[in-house]
VOTOR-126540 format. One line per 2 residues: number of its first residue (from 1); for each residue x, y, z of C-alpha. Coordinates in nm, 3 decimals, m for minus. Each point is the difference from the previous one (the first is absolute). Layout:
// VOTOR-126540
NUM> X:Y:Z | ...
***
This chain:
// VOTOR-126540
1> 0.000:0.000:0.000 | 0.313:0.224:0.090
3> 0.105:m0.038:m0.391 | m0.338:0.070:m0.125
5> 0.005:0.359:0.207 | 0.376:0.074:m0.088
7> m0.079:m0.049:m0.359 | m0.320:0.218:m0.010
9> 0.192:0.289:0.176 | 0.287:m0.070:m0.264
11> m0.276:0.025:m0.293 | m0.138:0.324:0.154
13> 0.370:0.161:0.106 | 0.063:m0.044:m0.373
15> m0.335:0.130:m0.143 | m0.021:0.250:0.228
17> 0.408:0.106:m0.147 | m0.108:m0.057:m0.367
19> m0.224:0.298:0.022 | 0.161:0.254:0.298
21> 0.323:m0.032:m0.318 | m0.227:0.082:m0.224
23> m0.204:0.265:0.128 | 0.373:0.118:0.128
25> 0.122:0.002:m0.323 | m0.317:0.223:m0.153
27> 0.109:0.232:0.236 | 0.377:0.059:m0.086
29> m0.123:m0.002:m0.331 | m0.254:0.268:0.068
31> 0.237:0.214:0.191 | 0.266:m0.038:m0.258
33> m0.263:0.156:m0.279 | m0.073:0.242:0.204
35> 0.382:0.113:0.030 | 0.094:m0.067:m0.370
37> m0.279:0.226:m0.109 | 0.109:0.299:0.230
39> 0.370:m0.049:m0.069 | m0.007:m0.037:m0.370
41> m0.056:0.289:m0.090 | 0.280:0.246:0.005
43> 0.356:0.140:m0.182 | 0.260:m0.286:m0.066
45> 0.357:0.001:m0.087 | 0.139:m0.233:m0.276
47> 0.297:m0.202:0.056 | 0.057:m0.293:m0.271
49> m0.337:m0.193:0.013 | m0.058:0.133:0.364
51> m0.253:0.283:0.093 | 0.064:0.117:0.328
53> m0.303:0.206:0.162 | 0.171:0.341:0.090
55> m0.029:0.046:0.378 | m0.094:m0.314:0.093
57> 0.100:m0.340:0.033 | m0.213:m0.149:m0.281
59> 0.183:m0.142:m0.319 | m0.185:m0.172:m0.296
61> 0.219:m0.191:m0.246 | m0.108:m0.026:m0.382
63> 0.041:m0.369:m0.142 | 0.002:m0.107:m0.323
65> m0.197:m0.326:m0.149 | 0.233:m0.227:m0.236
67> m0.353:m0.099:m0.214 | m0.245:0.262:0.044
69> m0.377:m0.058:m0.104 | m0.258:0.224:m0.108
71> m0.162:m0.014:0.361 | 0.362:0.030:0.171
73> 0.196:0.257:m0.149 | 0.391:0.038:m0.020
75> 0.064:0.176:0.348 | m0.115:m0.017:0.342
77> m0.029:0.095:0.335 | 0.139:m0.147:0.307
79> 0.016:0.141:0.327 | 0.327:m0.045:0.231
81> m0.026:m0.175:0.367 | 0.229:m0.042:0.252
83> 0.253:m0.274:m0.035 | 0.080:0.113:m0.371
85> m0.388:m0.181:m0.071 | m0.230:0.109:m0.264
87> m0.391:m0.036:m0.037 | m0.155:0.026:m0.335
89> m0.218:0.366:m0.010 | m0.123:0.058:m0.368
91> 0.040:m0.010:m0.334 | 0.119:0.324:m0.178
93> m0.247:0.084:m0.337 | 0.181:0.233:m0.214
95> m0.248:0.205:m0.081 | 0.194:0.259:m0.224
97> 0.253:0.331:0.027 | m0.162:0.238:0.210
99> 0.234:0.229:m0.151 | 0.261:m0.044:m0.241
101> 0.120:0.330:0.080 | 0.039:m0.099:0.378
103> 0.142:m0.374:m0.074 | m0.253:m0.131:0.199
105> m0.135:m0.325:m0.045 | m0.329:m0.072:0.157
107> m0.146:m0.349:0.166 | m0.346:m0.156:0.134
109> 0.038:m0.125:0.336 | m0.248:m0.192:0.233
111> 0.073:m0.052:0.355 | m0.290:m0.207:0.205
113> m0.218:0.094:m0.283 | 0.086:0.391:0.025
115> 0.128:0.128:m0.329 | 0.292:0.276:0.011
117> 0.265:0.122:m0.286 | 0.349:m0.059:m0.001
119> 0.203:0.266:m0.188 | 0.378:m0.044:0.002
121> 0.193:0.265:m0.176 | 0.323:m0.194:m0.072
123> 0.224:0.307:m0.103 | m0.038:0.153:0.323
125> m0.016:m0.318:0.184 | m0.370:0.073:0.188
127> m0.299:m0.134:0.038 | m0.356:0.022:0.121
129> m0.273:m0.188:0.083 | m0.303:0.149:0.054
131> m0.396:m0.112:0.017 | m0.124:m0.033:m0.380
133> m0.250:0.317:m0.101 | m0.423:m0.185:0.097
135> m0.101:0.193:m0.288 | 0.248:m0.161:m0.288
137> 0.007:m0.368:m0.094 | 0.322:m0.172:m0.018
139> 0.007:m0.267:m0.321 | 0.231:m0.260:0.026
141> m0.006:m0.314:m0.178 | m0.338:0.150:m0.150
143> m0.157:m0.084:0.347 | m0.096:0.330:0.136
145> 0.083:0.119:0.397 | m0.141:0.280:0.207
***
């Protein structure tokens, strides 16, 4: 009878762990949205294929696909942990020159389903991300955002 109890306490410990990781795990996820989407946005320095927020500890890292696809274009986003770790944060939509005058190149972004525009200005070696304009569609891939 012990058995019996031990292994119904051991089937409810476990149950009971399945969901507190999961609900603990919607949680961090929540609260790192919530942080991603305020810190984002801002200024960034370029260095190689590293953007460096300015004034803050946040650097994003631009990858590059080896067989892009029309729904995954060339480059990407990843954003730097500690430990020299990386977690995937978008894909980067070219979505034209903002201005040739300016050498700025322009990109769709979506964070946790919040769209924003990249524009890195590689003679100067700058870049910006900023929330992407509610009143003007982004196309990319003919699948329109926003």
């Amino acid at each position: 009878m012990l058995l019996f109890k031990e292994l119904v306490v051991q089937t409810l410990y476990l149950k009971y762990k399945k969901t507190l990781n999961s609900q603990l795990r919607a949680i961090i996820h929540s609260t790192k949205s919530k942080i991603m989407n305020s810190k984002v946005v801002g200024n960034y320095q370029i260095k190689n294929s590293r953007l460096q927020k300015i004034n803050d500890s946040l650097e994003l890292v631009i990858g590059t696909r080896q067989k892009p696809t029309i729904t995954k274009p060339l480059n990407y986003l990843l954003i730097c942990l500690p430990n020299n770790k990386f977690s995937y944060l978008s894909s980067m939509y070219q979505i034209g020159l903002e201005s040739t005058k300016n050498h700025l190149q322009a990109y769709a972004i979506e964070v946790d389903r919040i769209q924003y525009q990249l524009l890195i200005n590689a003679i100067e070696k700058i870049a910006e991300i900023k929330f992407a304009p509610k009143n003007v569609a982004t196309t990319i891939n003919n699948a329109t955002l926003g």
